[in-house]
ROVOMAR-961664 format. One record per residue (C-alpha): x, y, z. Coordinates in steps of 0.25 Angstrom, whole numbers, padded with zeros to 4 digits, always signed. Layout:
<nodes>
XYZ/...
</nodes>
This chain:
<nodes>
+0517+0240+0481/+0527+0245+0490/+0533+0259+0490/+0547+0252+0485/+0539+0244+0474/+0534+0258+0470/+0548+0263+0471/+0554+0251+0462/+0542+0251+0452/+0543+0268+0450/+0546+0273+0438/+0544+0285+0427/+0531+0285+0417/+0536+0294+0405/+0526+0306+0403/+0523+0300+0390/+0517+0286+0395/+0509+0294+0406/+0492+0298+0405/+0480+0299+0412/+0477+0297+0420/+0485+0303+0432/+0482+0303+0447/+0467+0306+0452/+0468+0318+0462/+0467+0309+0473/+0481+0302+0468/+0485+0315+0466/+0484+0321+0479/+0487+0307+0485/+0502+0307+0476/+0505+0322+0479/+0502+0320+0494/+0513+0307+0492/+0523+0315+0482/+0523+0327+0494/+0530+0317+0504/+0544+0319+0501/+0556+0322+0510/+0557+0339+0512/+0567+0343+0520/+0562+0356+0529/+0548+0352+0525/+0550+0364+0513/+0542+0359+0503/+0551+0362+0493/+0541+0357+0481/+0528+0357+0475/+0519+0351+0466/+0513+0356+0451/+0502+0348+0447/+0499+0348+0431/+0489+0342+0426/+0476+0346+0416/+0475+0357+0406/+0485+0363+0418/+0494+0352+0413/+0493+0354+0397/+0496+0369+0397/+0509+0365+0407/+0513+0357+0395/+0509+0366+0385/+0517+0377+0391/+0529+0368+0395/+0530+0366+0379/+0528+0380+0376/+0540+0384+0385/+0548+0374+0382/+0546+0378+0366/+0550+0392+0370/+0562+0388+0377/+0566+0380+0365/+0560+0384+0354/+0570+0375+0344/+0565+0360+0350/+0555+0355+0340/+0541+0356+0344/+0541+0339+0349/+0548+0345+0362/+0537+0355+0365/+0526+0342+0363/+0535+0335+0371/+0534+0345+0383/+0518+0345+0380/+0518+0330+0381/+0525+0328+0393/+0517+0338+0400/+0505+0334+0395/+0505+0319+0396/+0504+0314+0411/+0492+0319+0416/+0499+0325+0429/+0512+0331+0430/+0516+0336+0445/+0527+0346+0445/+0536+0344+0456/+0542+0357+0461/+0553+0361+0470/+0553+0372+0478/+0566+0374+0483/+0569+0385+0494/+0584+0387+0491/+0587+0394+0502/+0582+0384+0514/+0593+0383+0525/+0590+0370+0527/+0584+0360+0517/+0593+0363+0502/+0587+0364+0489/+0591+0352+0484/+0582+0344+0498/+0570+0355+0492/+0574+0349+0479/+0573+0335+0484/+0561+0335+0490/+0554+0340+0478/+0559+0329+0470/+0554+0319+0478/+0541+0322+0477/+0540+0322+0463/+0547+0307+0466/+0536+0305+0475/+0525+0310+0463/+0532+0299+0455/+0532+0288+0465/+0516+0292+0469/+0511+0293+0455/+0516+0279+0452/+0512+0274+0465/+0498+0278+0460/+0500+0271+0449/+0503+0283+0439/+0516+0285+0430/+0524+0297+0433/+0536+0304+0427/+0546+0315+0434/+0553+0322+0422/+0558+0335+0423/+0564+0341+0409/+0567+0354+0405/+0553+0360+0409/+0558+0358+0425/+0568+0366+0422/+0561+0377+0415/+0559+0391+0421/+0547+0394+0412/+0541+0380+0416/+0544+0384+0430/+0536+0397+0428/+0524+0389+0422/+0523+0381+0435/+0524+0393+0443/+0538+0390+0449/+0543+0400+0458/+0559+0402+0458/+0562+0392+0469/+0556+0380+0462/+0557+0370+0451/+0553+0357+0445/+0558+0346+0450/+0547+0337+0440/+0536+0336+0433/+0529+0321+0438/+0520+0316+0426/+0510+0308+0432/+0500+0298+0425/+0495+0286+0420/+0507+0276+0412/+0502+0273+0399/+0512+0262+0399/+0523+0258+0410/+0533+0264+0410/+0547+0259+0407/+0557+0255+0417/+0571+0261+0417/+0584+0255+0421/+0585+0259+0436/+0597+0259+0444/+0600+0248+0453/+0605+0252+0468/+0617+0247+0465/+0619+0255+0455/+0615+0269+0464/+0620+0264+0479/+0634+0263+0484/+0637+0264+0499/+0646+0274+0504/+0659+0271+0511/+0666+0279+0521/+0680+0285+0515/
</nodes>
């Protein structure tokens, strides 16, 4: 397979038709090594990598529901199961940080911001290369400042995504995509 019949075949594995098992350590240290080769302006390393997986991954779950049942304590308690679900059903979820120094003279958040992103692309695009299912989602537990603590962000950072990685129960369904007709235009001079 080439890398662009990789790139045309891609798609996201919903969290709920993903299972064991995930990648072998060797896969793991080979798809981290890939997923690190990403444009970074100024070579500032503007991310990092949480691995949860395990018992380590269950009580992330576990806490994530607890939080979210604190900050909304009115949602019926199918939303707190869901969070334990999600977070509980891949058997490994990387979470992509940025860590963004906002006061670089040269490189702006947003190319710090960038980077980051395109290595949780990149865990995407490896996983399935390795023949796992993987899914980017974000939701309201990226956004969190007490999910942010969890993790042991410090004030400069943030997630960009948690990627579930596992083995597809089923395959996962196509979406309409767009065409490049649909997305390209070519620009004329004024």
């Amino acid at each position: 397979m080439t890398l662009l019949d990789l790139l045309g075949r891609r798609r996201s594995t919903p969290v709920r038709l993903l299972g064991p098992p995930g990648p072998d350590p060797a896969q793991l240290r080979r798809l981290l090594n890939a997923a690190l080769r990403v444009p970074d302006h100024g070579r500032l390393v503007p991310f990092r990598i949480i691995a949860l997986h395990g018992p380590a991954q269950v009580r992330f779950a576990e806490e994530v529901a607890a939080i979210h049942a604190r900050s909304e304590p009115a949602l019926p308690a199918t939303a707190f199961d869901k969070d334990r679900e999600r977070y509980a059903a891949a058997p490994l979820i990387l979470v992509v940080v940025a860590c963004i120094d906002q006061a670089h003279a040269k490189v702006p958040a947003q190319e710090q911001l960038l980077s980051a992103g395109c290595v949780a692309h990149n865990l995407l695009l490896g996983a399935h290369a390795l023949g796992y299912g993987a899914q980017w989602l974000t939701g309201w537990a990226a956004y969190d400042a007490a999910v942010a603590t969890l993790l042991g962000l410090a004030a400069h950072e943030r997630i960009v995504g948690f990627i579930h990685i596992g083995t597809a129960r089923e395959e996962a369904p196509e979406r309409p995509r767009p065409t490049p007709a649909d997305v390209v235009s070519d620009w004329a001079a004024p």
